[in-house]
Every structure is written in structure tokens, then in C-alpha cells.
N, C-alpha and C positions, 0 to 999 in steps of 0.2 A: 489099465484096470479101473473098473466102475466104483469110485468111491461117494455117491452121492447117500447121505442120510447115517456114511459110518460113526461109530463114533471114534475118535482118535485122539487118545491121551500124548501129549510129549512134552518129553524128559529134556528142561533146559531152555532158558527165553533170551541166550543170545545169539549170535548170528546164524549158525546152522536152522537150533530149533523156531527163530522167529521166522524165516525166511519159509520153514517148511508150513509153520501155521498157516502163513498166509496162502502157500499154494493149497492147503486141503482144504482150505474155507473157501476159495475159490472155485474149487469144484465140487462145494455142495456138502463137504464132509462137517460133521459132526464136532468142533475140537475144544480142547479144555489142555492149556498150557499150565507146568507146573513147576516153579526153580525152588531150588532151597538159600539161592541170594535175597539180601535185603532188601527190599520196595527201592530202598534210599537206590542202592546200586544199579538197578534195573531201571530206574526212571524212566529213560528214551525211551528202550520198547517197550514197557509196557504203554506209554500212550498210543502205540501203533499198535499195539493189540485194544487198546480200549476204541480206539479209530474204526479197528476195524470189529469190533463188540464179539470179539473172540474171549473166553471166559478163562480166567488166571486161576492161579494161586501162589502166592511165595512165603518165603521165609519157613516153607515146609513141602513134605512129598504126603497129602494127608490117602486117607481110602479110597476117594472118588477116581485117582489117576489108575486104578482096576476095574473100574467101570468104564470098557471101551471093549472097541473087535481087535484092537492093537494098540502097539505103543510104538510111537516115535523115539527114538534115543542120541542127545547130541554128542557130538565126540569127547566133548570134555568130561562126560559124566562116566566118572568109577564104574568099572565093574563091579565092588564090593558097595558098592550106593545102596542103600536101603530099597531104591526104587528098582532098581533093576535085580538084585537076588532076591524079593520077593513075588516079583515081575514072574520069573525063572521057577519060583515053589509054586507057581498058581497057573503052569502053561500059559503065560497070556503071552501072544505073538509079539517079538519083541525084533522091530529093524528101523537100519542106522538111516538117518537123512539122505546117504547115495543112493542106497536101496528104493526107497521111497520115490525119491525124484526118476530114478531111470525108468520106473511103471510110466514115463512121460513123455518120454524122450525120443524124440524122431531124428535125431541126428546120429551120425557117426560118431562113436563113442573110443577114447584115447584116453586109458587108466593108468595112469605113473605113479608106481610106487617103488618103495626102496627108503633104506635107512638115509642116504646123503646124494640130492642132485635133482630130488624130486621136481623142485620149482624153476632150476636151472631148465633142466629139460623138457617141462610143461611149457613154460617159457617160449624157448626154444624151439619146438614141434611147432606152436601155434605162429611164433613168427613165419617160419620157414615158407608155412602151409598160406598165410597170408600175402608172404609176397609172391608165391605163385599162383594167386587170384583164386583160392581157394578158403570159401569165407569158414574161419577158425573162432572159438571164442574160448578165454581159461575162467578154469572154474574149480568147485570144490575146496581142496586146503588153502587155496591164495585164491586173491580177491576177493569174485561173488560164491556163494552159496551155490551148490551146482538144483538146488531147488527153486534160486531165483529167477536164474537164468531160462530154464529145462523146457517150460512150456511155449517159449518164444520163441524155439530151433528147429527150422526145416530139414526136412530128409534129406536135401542136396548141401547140406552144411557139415561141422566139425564141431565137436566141444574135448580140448584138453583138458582132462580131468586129475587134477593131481587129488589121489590118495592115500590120507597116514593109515598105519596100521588101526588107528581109534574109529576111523571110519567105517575099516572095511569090517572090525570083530561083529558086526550084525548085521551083514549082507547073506541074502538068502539067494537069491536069483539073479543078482548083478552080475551081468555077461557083455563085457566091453569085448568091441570090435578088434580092438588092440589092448594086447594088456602086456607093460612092461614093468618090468620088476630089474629094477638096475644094482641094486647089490644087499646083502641083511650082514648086519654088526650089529653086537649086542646094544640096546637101545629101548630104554622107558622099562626098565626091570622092574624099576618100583610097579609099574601098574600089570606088569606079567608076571610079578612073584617071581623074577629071579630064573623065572624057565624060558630061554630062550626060544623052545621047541613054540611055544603059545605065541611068541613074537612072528618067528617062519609061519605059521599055521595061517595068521591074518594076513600076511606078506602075499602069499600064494593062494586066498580066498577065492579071488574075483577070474585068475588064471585056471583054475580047479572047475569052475561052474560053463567055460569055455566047449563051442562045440567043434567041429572039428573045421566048420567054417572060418571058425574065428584063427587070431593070431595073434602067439605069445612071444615075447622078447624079452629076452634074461643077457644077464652078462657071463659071458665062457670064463673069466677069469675069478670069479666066485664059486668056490669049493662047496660052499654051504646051499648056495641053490639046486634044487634035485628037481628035477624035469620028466621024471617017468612015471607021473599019473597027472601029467598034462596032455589033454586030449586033441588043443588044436594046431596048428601049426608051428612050427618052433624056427624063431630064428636068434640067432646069436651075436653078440660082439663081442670084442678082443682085444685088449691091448698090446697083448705076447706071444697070440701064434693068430695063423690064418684058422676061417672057419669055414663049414663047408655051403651055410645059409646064412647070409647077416653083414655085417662088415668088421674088418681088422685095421689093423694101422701097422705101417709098416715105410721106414725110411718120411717121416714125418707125412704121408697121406693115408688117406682114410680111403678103401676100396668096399665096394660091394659085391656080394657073388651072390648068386638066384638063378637055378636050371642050370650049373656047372658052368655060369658067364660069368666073368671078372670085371670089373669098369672103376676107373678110378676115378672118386665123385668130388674131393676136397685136400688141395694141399693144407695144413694144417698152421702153417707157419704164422698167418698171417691173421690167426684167431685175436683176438680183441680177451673172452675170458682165458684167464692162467688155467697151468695147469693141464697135467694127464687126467686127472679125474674128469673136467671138461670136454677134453677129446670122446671119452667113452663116456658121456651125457650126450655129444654131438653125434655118436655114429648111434646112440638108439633114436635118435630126433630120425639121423636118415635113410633109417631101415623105413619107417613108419612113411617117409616123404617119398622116399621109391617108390613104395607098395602102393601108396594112393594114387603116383602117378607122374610127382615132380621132374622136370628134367634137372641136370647136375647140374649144368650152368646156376639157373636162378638157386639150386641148393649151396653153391659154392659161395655164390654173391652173398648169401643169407648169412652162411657160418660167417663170413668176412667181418660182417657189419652188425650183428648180433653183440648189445651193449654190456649182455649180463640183467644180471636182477641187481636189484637194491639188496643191501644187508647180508651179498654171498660176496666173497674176499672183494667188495667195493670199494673202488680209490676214492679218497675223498680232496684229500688236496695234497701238498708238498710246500714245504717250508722248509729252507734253509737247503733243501737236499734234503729233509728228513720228508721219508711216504708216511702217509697214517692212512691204513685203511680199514674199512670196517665189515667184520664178518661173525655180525652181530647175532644170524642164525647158524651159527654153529653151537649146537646145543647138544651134541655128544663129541668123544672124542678123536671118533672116526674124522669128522669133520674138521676138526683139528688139527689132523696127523695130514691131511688134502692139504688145506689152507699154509700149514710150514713147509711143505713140500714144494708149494710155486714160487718162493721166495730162494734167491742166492744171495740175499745182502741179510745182514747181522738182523736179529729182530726184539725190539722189545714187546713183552708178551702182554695182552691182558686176560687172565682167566678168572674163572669162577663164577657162581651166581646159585643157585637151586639145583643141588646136587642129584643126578639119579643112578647111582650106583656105578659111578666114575672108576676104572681102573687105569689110572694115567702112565702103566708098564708099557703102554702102545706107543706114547710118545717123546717115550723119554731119550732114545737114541736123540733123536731129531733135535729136542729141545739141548740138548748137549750140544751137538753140533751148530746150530742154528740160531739158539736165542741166547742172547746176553744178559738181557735179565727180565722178570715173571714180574707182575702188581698183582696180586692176590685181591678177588672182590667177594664181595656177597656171603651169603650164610655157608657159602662152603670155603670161604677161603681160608680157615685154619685147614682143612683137610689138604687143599693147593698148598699151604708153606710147609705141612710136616712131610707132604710127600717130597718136594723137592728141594729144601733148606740145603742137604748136605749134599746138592748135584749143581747149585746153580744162585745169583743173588735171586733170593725172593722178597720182596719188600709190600706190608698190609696197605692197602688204601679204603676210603670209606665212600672215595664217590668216582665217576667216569671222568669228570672234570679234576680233580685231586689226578688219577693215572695219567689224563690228556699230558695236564699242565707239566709235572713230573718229567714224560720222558722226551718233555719239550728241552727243557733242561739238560737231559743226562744224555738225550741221543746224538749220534754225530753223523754230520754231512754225509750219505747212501744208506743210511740205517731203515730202518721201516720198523712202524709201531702200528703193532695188530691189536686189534679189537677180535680175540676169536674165543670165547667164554668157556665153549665144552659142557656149559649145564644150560639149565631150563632159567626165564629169567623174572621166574613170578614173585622171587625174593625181596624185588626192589622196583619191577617193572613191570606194565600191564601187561607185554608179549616181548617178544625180539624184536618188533619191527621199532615200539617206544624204546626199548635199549639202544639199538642202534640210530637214531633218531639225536637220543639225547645224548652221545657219540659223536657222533656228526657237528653239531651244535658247540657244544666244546671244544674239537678242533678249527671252528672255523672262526671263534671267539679269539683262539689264539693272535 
């Protein structure tokens, strides 16, 4: 799209919306960034917008960000933001930083979305596809900015693009090559008012705008994904029966079926990340590495030797016989219910942090069975000790290193002590990656 001379207002001057500044100033556009953070907090970039004599404003959302052909919008910005519902009363064209960037985009496009595995399996795809000499790059919700990247990627390339639902609520015409959508649990109610439908709706954005060239991947063992006003090709995975396009698992391997052929692509045994939820991360990764073309051997090698991400159930060290690991991006409790489920040894818990409309009835078999005792953290941990006081010992802490230190003490030789929150972690920490970070740090002080 020819954006030379537009104007273009955007919403938010950190990583999303800086990254997008700079690619529209780059090709000639018009722009005028605008956050409602403090000077103080924005320092960095704004000198990279003064750098680049791209024109601000902060510590407000004033009139001039309606004077534009459009507006950019970063994922952290509300929908009830003053900028964006007046945005909405005044028809001004309103789309998200993926939108934006993919008008760029010359490369093969791999959209991963889904409430829990997204980064796993972004991750994942992009190795896969890399060690079969197929140049891959990730992007969007982890790492770079997929606006940073976007104009640097040839046709004969890859970009894994992981997508949160904040991303996709302003995509208009975002038509990824591959769009996989790995599972929906309820998740960020506070910012979808509690209606799950609004959540689904963002989930199945980018899969909905699909032509029939394209190709969608969903997981068969999700009830809540509805597939029949997806237009382009459909394939599936499974953990619990066979499917008839996609792959299933079955007797620990992972098989594929495409034109009613069967091939079995990955004994599974010898995975490196835990977990069933892993396996069905692994077989959307090799729907996607078929289709492009990978043979199964190097697919095989790949799952083998595939480390995991940082901050998804990551081993950190072991003392005494005691595991500590940290799965410091579990920020619902979906995530939660994954992460207790790859453990067979006793666990002590750490939950809590920036509550968003937590219903912890999902986990509470598991926690019976499974954990010995809960550290209650952050602004939700009274809600954590009254739900579980009379199921389980739960005991308040005020810091990561207070819990570390604690069940350094109380745990015994095969125990494991999880770092897995189940909230958001803006209570106490700049994101998940600083919580788990200062996690990590703690245990290894020990």
C-alpha cells in the first residue's frame, strides 16, 4: 500500500507503536505519535523518535491524534481508552500494528494464536523450518515487532508471527498463509467485559479473512473452536482420536495424514519440553513444516533437540534434589492447569500477581493432588489464600525471593517448586519475562 504524504496518528510509543513509527516515516508517511505515559517513563524512545524528528505527545491523547487518514493502535491500548472510543464516534480508520506491517510484507506469513502455547509453537515452527534450511524469522508478540522486521523479508522467506487476541481486535485485511489457532479458555475478561464470545471473535479474526488458498489449523480437541465460516483449507490436530487432515498422537508418536496418506513423522518420547500440551504445540508446528515441504527426518531431529522458551515451565537449577522451575508466563489459568499436569513429583506452588478474572475451580483437582503447599503473591493474593485456605497450606509472601528462599527450606529431596502465577504481572513487575528473570535470580542466589 502507497503510504507516501499520509497522515498517520499512533496510539502508544512503546515497542509495537515505536517500531511501527518508524517503518511509516520510512516510507514517506506523515506521523504524530501519542502515549498517555509520563516523559519520565518513555525517555528511551522518545529520543528515537526525536532522532528520528517524528513528532510526539505524552502525558495526554489531545485532538490533533484525529487529524490523520488513520490511526495506528498498540496492543496495550484499552479499548475503552478515550483515544480509541472517540477514534470509533468519528469513523476514523482504526488498525492494529500486524495489520499495518503485513501492507509490507513479502514473506510467507505463520500467524499463532491461541490462549496458551502461542510462543512455544512460534518458537518451535521457526526452528523446525530453520534447520531444514528454510530461512524463518519470529516476530510480533515475542521478540521484534513484526513492523520491525517486515520490510527486510523476501518472498522466498518465513516470518512466525505469534498473535495475541490485543493484536488481532484491529486487523482488517490480515490474511496469513498459515493461520493457527491452537486452543481459546477464558482469558483477559477484564479487557473483553467478561464476554468470552468478543475473546473467540479476535481468536478467529485473521482465520475468517482467509481465502481458500490459504490454510487454517485449529486443534480437534477444542469444543469451543467452530470452523464453519472458515473459508480456506482446514487442517487439524489431536491428542484423542485420529483426524482426517492434520496429525494425531497415538501410542507416544505423532502421525500425519494429507490425500488419505498416513506417515509417522515423530516418536515423541524423547521431547526435551514436558507435557501433552507440548506434543499438540509440536504437531501444529508439523502440519505447517509438511505443508511447506520439510522431510520427517530433519522434523524428527528438530522436536528432539528443541530447548523450549524461557519462562514456559523452564528448569532452572536443582538443589539438593529440589527442581525450581519457572513458568513465569503463565498468566491465566489455563496455563496453570498445563504446567501441574507435567509434573509427577509433590509441588510447591507459587501463584498470584494482577488478577484478571481468575476462576481457580479449573485447578483445583490437580492442586489437591499435586501440590503441597501455595505462597500466595501480588495484589491478588488474598483472593489465592481464601480460595484455597480450607483445600491446601497456603502461606502470604511479599517477594519472589521471600517464596524462593521459603521452600528452599520446607521442600524435600524430588519436590519441585513452580514459579506458575496464573495472573498478569504488572502488580509488581514490568512484564513476565522481569518476573521470571527476578525468579531465576533468586534461585540461583540460593
Amino acid at each position: 500500500m502507497e503510504i507516501i504524504n499520509k497522515k498517520i496518528s499512533i496510539i502508544g510509543a512503546v515497542r509495537s507503536g515505536l517500531t511501527a513509527a518508524k517503518l511509516a516515516k520510512e516510507l514517506g508517511a506523515v506521523v504524530f505519535v501519542s502515549d498517555s505515559s509520563s516523559k519520565e517513563k518513555l525517555e528511551t524512545n522518545l529520543a528515537v523518535l526525536d532522532e528520528l524528528k517524528i513528532e510526539y505527545e505524552v502525558s495526554e491523547h489531545s485532538e490533533k491524534i484525529f487529524d490523520c487518514d488513520f490511526m495506528i493502535v498498540s496492543p496495550g491500548v484499552p479499548e475503552n481508552s478515550y483515544a480509541i472510543m472517540e477514534a470509533k464516534k468519528r469513523n476514523t480508520k482504526i488498525y492494529s500494528e500486524v495489520e499495518f506491517a503485513s501492507w509490507f510484507c513479502k514473506a510467507t506469513v505463520i500467524s499463532i494464536t491461541g490462549t496458551n502455547g502461542k510462543t512455544t509453537t512460534t518458537e518451535l515452527i521457526s526452528y523446525i523450518l530453520n534447520k531444514s534450511n528454510k530461512k524463518c524469522v519470529t516476530a510480533g508478540n515475542i521478540g521484534v515487532a513484526f513492523s520491525e522486521i517486515v520490510y527486510a523479508l523476501k518472498d522466498d522467506e518465513f516470518v512466525s508471527l505469534e498473535t495475541s487476541s490485543f493484536q488481532l481486535d484491529h486487523i482488517k485485511n490480515f490474511k496469513p498463509k498459515f493461520s493457527i489457532l491452537l486452543n481459546i479458555t477464558p482469558d483477559h475478561m477484564d479487557r473483553y467485559e467478561n464476554n468470552l464470545e468478543l475473546y473467540k471473535k479476535a481468536k478467529l479474526a485473521s482465520a475468517k479473512n482467509q481465502s481458500t488458498n490459504d490454510i487454517f489449523i485449529f486443534n480437534a480437541d477444542d469444543p469451543s473452536i467452530q470452523v464453519d465460516e472458515i473459508k480456506s483449507q482446514k487442517y487439524s490436530f489431536s491428542l484423542r482420536h485420529k483426524v482426517d487432515s492434520g496429525c494425531y498422537w497415538e501410542n507416544d508418536k505423532i502421525y500425519f495424514v494429507d490425500d488419505n496418506k498416513k506417515e509417522k513423522v515423530a516418536a515423541t518420547g524423547d521431547f526435551i519440553i514436558k507435557g501433552e500440551h507440548n506434543i499438540a504445540n509440536a504437531m501444529a508446528a508439523v502440519i505447517v513444516a509438511k505443508l511447506i515441504g520439510c522431510d520427517n527426518s530433519s522434523i524428527e531431529k528438530s522436536l528432539n533437540s528443541f530447548p523450549g522458551v524461557e519462562h514456559r515451565i523452564e528448569f532452572v537449577r536443582e538443589i539438593n534434589g529440589i527442581k525450581f522451575y519457572n513458568d513465569s508466563k503463565a498468566t491465566n489459568v489455563d496455563s496453570v492447569w498445563f504446567a501441574l499436569k507435567s509434573f509427577d513429583s509433590p509441588i510447591y506452588l507459587i501463584l498470584g500477581g494482577k488478577d484478571k478474572g481468575n476462576d481457580y475451580r479449573q485447578i483445583e483437582e490437580l492442586i489437591r493432588k499435586n501440590v503441597k503447599k501455595i505462597y500466595a503473591i501480588g495484589s491478588s493474593a488474598n483472593k489465592v489464600y481464601e480460595f484455597f485456605k480450607n483445600i491446601i497450606e497456603v502461606e502470604y509472601k511479599q517477594s519472589l525471593k521471600d517464596c524462593v528462599e521459603a521452600a528452599n527450606k520446607e521442600a524435600d529431596k524430588g519436590d519441585v517448586v513452580l514459579l506458575s502465577p496464573a495472573c498478569a504481572s504488572f502488580d509488581m513487575f514490568d512484564n513476565y519475562e522481569h518476573r521470571g528473570k527476578v525468579f531465576k535470580e533468586a534461585v540461583r542466589r540460593l
